[in-house]
C-alpha positions, 0 to 999 in steps of 0.5 A, spaced: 986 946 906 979 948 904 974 947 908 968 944 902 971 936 904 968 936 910 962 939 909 960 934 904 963 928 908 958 931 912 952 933 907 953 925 905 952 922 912 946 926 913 943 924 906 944 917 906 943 917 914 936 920 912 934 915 905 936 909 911 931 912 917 926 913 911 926 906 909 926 904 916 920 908 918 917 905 912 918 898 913 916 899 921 909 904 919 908 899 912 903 895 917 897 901 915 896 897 909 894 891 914 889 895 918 885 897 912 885 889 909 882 889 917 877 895 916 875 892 910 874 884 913 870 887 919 865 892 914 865 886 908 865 880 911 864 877 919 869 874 923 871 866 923 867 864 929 873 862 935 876 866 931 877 874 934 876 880 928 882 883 925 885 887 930 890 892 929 897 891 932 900 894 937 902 901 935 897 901 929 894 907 931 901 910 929 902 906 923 900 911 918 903 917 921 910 913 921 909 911 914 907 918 911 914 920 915 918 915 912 915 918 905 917 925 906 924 923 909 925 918 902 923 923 897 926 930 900 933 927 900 933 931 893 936 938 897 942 935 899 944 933 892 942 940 890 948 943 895 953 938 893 956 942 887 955 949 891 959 948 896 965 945 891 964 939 893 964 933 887 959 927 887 964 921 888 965 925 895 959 925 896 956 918 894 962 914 898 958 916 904 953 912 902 954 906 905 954 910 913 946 910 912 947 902 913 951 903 920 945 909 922 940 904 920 943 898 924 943 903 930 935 905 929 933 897 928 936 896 935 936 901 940 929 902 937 925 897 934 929 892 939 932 887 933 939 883 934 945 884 930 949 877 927 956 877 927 957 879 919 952 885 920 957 888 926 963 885 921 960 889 916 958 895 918 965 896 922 968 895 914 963 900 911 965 905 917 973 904 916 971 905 908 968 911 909 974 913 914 979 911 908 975 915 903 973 921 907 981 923 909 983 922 902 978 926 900 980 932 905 986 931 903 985 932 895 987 938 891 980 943 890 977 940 884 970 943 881 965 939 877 964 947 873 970 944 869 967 938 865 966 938 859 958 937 858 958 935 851 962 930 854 958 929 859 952 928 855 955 922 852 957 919 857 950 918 860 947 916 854 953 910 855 949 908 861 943 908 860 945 904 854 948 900 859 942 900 863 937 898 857 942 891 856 943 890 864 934 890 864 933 887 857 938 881 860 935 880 867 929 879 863 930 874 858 934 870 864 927 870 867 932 869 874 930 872 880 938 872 882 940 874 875 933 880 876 936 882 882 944 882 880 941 886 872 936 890 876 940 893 883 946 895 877 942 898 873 938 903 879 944 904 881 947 907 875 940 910 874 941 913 881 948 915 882 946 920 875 941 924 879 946 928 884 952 927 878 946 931 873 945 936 878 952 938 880 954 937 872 947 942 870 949 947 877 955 949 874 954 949 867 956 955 863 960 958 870 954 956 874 954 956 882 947 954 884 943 955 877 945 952 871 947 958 865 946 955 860 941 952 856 944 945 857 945 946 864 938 947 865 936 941 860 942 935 864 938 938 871 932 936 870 934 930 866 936 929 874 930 928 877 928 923 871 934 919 873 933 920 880 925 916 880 928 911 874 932 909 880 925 908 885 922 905 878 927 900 877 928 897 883 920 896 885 920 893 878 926 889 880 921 887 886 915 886 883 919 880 878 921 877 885 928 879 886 931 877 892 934 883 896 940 881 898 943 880 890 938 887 888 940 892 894 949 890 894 948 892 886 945 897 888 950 901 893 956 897 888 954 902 882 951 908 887 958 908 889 964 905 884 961 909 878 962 916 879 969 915 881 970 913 874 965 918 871 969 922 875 976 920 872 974 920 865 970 927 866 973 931 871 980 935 870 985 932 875 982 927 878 986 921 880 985 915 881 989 912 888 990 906 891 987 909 898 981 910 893 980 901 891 981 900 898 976 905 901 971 904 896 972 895 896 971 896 904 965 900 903 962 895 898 964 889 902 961 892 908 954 893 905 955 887 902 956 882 908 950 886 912 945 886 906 947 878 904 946 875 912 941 881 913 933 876 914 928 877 909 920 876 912 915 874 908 907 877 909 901 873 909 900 874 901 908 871 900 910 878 899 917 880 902 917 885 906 924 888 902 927 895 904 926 898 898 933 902 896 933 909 891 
């Protein structure tokens, strides 16, 4: 029994438990806009009488310092996609872990920033946790596979099937003009989009044989087109946001794909991968947990109309 299952089920948590808490720390430090629109109401106009001048909130001092924290936890999470191939470990693995970032993140939102939890919340992220048991002991208990036996040809053809997908997914989201149909359209597409950054990076490690570099000139090609996928992901979403989406359609279609999509381009791609029963109800556990917390999970607005959305990648 190799140990490699367990260090990337553990990379995974870790990964996503970081992308979860620098989203948080984002939404919590976001209030640093509020102090420059107040700076700039003191400097360029006077205070309503009656009224006191905009003053920071409580904390407000820490708000920038929170928010650039959350922007460098967000955009380094990129590391651990890079050890997934070289520890022998495959993506599927690695992204069905995905869904623990929400369970780490309903933690911080209560035990730190103090808010309440509903009872589909707590039955969504008991789901998500035993989902990721399910998956994490089938994944132990797999024979050793190795992203290095894919065919990259193969591999290149398949990817550029997605993107097609993704163009009719955005082109069809937008002809609707929906927000509910922008959201369903835009959060399967970034998803997609950010699922093909690690599989890429693990695909283009080992090309040619590799372990950590690519050696071949594919290799390195399908690598650095990881990191495109990965900010196209980041891209699509904030646009999907900015046509008015409504979180909880954008986020579960986000984390449906960011989950269900390697399995199959690993079946199609992968020697010896096999698809079991244990497989379908791992990952429908997952994908119903995080479904059950994002749909009841509340959105706010700020005082210009804008949701205040966890923004996924």
């Amino acid at each position: 029994m190799s140990s490699s299952p367990y260090l990337i089920i553990l990379l995974g948590i870790v990964s996503t438990s970081q992308t979860h808490l620098a989203k948080a720390l984002e939404r919590q430090g976001i209030e640093v806009w509020d102090l420059v629109k107040g700076w700039l109401r003191r400097v360029f106009r006077r205070p309503t009488a009656g009224r006191p001048a905009d003053a920071p909130r409580a904390g407000g001092s820490r708000a920038p310092l929170i928010y650039l924290v959350g922007l460098i936890l967000n955009h380094t999470t990129f590391i651990y996609h890079l050890m997934v191939a070289p520890l022998g470990g495959t993506t599927a693995l690695y992204t069905s872990m995905y869904g623990m970032g929400m369970v780490v993140l309903l933690l911080y939102s209560l035990g730190i920033m103090k808010e309440s939890i509903s009872h589909p919340e707590l039955a969504g992220a008991l789901a998500i946790t035993a989902g990721t048991i399910v998956v994490g002991v089938e994944g132990v208990f797999r024979p050793p596979l190795s992203m290095s036996t894919m065919d990259m040809s193969s591999t290149v053809a398949l990817t550029l099937a997605l993107l097609g997908g993704c163009v009719l997914l955005i082109l069809t989201g937008l002809r609707s003009g929906s927000p509910n149909v922008i959201g369903l359209t835009f959060g399967l597409c970034a998803g997609i989009c950010g699922v093909l950054d690690p599989f890429l990076k693990g695909a283009g490690q080992t090309a040619g044989g590799g372990r950590f570099t690519p050696q071949t000139a594919a290799g390195w090609g399908v690598l650095a087109f990881s990191f495109i996928a990965g900010e196209a992901a980041v891209l699509i979403t904030q646009w999907g946001f900015y046509r008015r989406a409504r979180a909880n359609i954008l986020v579960p279609a986000f984390n449906c794909s960011y989950i269900a999509i390697p399995i199959g381009m690993q079946a199609l791609l992968l020697p010896g991968f096999e698809f079991y029963w244990t497989t379908a109800l791992g990952m429908g556990l997952i994908i119903l947990g995080y479904g059950l917390m994002r749909y009841f999970m509340p959105e706010t607005e700020h005082a210009d109309g804008q949701s205040e959305l966890e923004e996924e990648t």
